[in-house]
N, C-alpha and C positions, 0 to 999 in steps of 0.2 A: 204634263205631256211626256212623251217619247223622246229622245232627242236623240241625234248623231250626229258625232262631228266627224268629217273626214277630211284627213290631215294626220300632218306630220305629230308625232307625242312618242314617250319610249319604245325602244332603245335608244330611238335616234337621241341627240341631243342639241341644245342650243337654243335661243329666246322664243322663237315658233312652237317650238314641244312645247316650254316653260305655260305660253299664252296660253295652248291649248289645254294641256291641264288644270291649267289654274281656271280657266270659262268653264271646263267641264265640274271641277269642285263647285263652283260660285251655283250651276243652276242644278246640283245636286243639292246643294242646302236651302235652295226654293224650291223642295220638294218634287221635283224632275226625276224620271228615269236616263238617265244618260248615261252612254257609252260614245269610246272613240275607236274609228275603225282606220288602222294606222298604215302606213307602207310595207311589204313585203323585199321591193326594191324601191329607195326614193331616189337615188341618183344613184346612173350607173358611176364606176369609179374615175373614167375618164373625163365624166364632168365636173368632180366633185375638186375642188382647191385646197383642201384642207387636208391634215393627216388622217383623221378618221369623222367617219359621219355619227359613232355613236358613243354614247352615254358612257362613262366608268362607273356610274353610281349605281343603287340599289333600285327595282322597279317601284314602283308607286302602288302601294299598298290599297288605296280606297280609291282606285278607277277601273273601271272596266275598260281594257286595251285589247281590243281584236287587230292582229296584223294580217291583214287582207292584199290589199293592193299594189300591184304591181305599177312603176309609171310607165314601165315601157314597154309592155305586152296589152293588145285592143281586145283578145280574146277574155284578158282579166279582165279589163272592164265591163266587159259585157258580161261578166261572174256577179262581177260586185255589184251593177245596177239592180240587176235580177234577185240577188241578196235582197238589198235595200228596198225593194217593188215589195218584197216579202213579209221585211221588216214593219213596211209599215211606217217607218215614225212621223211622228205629227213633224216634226221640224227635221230637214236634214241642213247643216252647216260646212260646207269647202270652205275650207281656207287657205284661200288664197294667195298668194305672193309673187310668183310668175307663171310667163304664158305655159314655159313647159309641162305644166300641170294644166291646161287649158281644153285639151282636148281628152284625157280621160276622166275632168271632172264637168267636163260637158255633159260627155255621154252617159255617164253612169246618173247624174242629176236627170238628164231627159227618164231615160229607163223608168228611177224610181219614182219619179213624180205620176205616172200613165196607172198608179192604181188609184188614183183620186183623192188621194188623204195626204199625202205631203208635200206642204211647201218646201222649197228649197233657197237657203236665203242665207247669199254668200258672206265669210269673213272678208273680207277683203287687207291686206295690211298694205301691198303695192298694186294699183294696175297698172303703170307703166313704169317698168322695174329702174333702178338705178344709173344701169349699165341696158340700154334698150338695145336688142335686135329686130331682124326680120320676123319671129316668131310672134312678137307683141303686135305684130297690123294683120299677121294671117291667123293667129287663134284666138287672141282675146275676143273678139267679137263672137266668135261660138260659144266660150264659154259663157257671157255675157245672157246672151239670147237663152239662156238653159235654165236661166235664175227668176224666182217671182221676188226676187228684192235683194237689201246691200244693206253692210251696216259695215263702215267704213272708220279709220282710226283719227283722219282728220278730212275736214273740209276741202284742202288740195286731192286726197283722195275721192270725195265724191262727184269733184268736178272730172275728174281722169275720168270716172266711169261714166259719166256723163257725156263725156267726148268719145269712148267707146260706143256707147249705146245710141249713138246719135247716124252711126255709119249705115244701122240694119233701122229702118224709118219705122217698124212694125213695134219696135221694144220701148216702152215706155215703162222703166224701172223704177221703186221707188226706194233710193238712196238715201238713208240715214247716217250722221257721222257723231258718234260717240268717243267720245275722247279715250287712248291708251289708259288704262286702270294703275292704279300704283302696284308693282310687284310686290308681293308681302308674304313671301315665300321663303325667302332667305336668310332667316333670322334675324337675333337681333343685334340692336347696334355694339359697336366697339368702339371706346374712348381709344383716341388718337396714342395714348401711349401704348395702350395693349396690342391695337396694331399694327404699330410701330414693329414692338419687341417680335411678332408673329413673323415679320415680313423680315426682320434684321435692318431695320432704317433709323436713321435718327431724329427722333420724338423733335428736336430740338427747329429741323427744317420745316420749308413751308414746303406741299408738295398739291400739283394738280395732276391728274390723274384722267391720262385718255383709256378708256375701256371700250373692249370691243371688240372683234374681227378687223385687221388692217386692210382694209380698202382705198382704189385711190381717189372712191368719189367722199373718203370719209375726210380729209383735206388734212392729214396728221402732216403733209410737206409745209402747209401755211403757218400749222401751229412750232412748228420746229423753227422756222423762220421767225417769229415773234418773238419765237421765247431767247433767238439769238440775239433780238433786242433789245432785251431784257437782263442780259448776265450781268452788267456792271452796276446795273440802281436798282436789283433784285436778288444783293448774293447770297440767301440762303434758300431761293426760289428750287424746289426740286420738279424734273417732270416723271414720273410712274408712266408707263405704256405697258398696260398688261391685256394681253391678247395675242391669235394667232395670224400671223402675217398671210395672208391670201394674197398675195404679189411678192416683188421683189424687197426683201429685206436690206440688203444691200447699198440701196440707194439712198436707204432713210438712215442707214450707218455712216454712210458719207455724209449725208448732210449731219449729222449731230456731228462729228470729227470737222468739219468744215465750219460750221458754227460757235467749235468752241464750247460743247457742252458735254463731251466725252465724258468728264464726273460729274454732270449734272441730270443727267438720264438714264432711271433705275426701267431696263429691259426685260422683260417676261413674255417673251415670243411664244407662249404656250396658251390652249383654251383652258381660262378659269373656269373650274369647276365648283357647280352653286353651291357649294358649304365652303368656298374662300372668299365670294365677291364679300363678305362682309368685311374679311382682312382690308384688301384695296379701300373699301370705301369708307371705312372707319379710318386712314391712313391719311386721306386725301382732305385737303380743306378746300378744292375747287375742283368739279370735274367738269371736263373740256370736249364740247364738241365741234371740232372748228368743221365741220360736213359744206364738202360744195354742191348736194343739191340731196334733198329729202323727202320722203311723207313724213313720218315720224319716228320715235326711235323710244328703245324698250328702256335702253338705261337711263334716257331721262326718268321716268317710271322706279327704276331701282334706287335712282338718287334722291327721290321723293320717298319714297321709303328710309332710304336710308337718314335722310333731311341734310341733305348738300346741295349747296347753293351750285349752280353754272352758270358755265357760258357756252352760249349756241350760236349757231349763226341765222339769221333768220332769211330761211330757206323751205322750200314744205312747210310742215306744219310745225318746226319746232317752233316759232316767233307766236302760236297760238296758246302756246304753256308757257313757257320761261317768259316773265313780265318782264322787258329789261328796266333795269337799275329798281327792280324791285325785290325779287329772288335771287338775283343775278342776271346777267347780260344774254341779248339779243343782237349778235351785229352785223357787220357783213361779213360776208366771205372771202375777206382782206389779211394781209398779217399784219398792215397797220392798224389796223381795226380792232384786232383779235389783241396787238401788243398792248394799243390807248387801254383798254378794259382791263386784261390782266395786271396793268399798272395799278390801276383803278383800286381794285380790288385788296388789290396785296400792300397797298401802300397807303392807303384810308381805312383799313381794320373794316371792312364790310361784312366778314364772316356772319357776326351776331347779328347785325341788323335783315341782313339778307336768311337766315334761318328762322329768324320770327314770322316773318312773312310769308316763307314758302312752308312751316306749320299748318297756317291755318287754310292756305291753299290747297293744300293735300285732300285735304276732303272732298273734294268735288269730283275727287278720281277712285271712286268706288266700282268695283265687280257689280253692282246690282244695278248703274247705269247703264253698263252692257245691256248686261241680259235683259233689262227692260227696253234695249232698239231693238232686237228679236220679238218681245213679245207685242211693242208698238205694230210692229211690220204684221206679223201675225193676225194681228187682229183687224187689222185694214185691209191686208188679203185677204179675209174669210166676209 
């Protein structure tokens, strides 16, 4: 088949680019023509939280990257539908994440679908974003309506679109939910002392490891609380936060000075760039997602790759991957909760048992599961 995905992929940067290239390699090695038709403008600057929206790295050598799309001009879209009418492709893919992309991946899906040969059948990774506005009840439903089908990262996500789709009584979608793939793009692994010596830490601590964009639905105030817990029956317990803070930094500096954990908290308030995550996660013998509410999340993904055992909070869809007290923990959204289990862990030597287990589980999170909900959907619409 033809394929296109439109969405975010270089220059931009960050785990949405990552997906989409990595989908676009997967159905290029099942013998697919595929390209990505990328943003132009993806956020203007005063919506963006971060220092910068793009890439330092080198472009990606074996994808086709057209940069097209504007999100905040309608006259683009009605460029790039008209493109894509042209184009042709048997499958066109949006992906999706918020509404603000709602109404020019509306319109340009309506456009290209009107030459009679391509379905349109969205990514979906959020439909109802983390942090919801008023934009989520006025456009999601348009974009919604624009789609002949969904192939969604977990089951909480197929029900969101399901409650979407239920507002306009005429859309009768057919939502699939294929589990997040393991990232396997980021090389390979690093024995804890090598990157140890990479980072300047000592080999000799235990260290858990939050990664990620700092947000404050990602619950890093709960895990700070826990882990002040934890400093007197845990004292070579280290915690890594490597990531860029999208809020106030400030606050979570008080709490770790207020907590008591001033030398127990290695800070890297900057966006890792993918030729380090392998430093952090070779460094870490637990990584931590204490999140108060979710679909799903790409570093559990990374930490399956990387084969490190967590803990999540079972919220979205993480409780549908992380087996608790199998791979590692599932719990609430508590810092009692969060502290019982980091005890748990760090204090019964679970490392090995809990990495035997999440080995052979890894399998079931292959790229060709994807691209087989596309080709499912595909063939039920035709």
């Amino acid at each position: 088949m033809k394929i296109i995905l439109l969405g975010t992929a270089y220059p931009y940067r960050g785990g949405l680019a990552a997906f989409n290239e990595r989908l676009a390699r997967q159905f290029a090695a099942e013998g697919h023509e595929v390209e990505i038709w990328t943003f132009t403008l993806q956020y203007p600057s005063f919506l963006f939280p971060g220092k910068t929206q793009y890439s330092s790295e080198l472009p990606p050598a074996d994808i086709i990257i057209r940069r097209c799309l504007n999100s905040c001009n309608p006259l683009n879209w009605l460029q790039v539908g008209h493109a894509l009418k042209k184009a042709a492709p048997d499958l066109l893919i949006c992906c999706y994440w918020m509404a603000f992309f709602a109404p020019a991946y509306g319109l340009i899906s309506r456009i290209a679908r009107r030459n009679g040969k391509t379905k349109a059948i969205a990514l979906v990774h959020n439909m109802m974003p983390h942090e919801p506005s008023v934009l989520d009840k006025l456009f999601a439903p348009y974009f919604v309506a624009s789609q002949d089908g969904f192939v969604a990262l977990s089951e909480s996500v197929v029900k969101d679109i399901e409650k979407v789709a239920s507002r306009r009584s005429s859309i009768r979608p057919l939502a699939l939910s294929s589990p997040h793939p393991v990232y396997d793009h980021y090389g390979e692994r690093m024995t804890k002392k090598e990157a140890c010596r990479a980072l300047g830490l000592d080999e000799k601590k235990a260290y858990m490891l939050f990664f990620g964009l700092v947000r404050a639905y990602k619950g890093l105030d709960l895990l700070l609380d826990a882990f002040a817990r934890l400093k007197d029956c845990l004292p070579d317990l280290q915690l890594i936060i490597a990531g860029e803070f999208y809020e106030d930094e400030d606050k979570y500096r008080k709490q770790i000075v207020a907590g008591g954990l001033a030398e127990r908290v290695v800070l890297h308030n900057e966006f890792i760039p993918d030729a380090d995550l392998r430093k952090y996660f070779g460094a870490a013998d637990l990584i931590v997602q204490p999140y108060k509410s979710a679909t799903q999340s790409g570093v559990t993904q990374v930490a399956f790759h990387f084969e490190k055992p967590m803990l999540v909070t079972n919220v979205g869809g993480l409780g549908e991957i992380v087996h608790d007290h199998q791979m590692g923990y599932a719990c609430e959204p508590a810092a009692d909760a969060i502290a019982a289990d980091l005890a748990d862990y760090f204090t019964n030597n679970r490392q090995e048992a809990y990495t035997a287990y999440l080995k052979k589980e890894k399998t079931k999170y292959a790229w060709s599961n994807m691209t087989a909900a596309f080709l499912k959907i595909m063939n039920i619409e035709s």
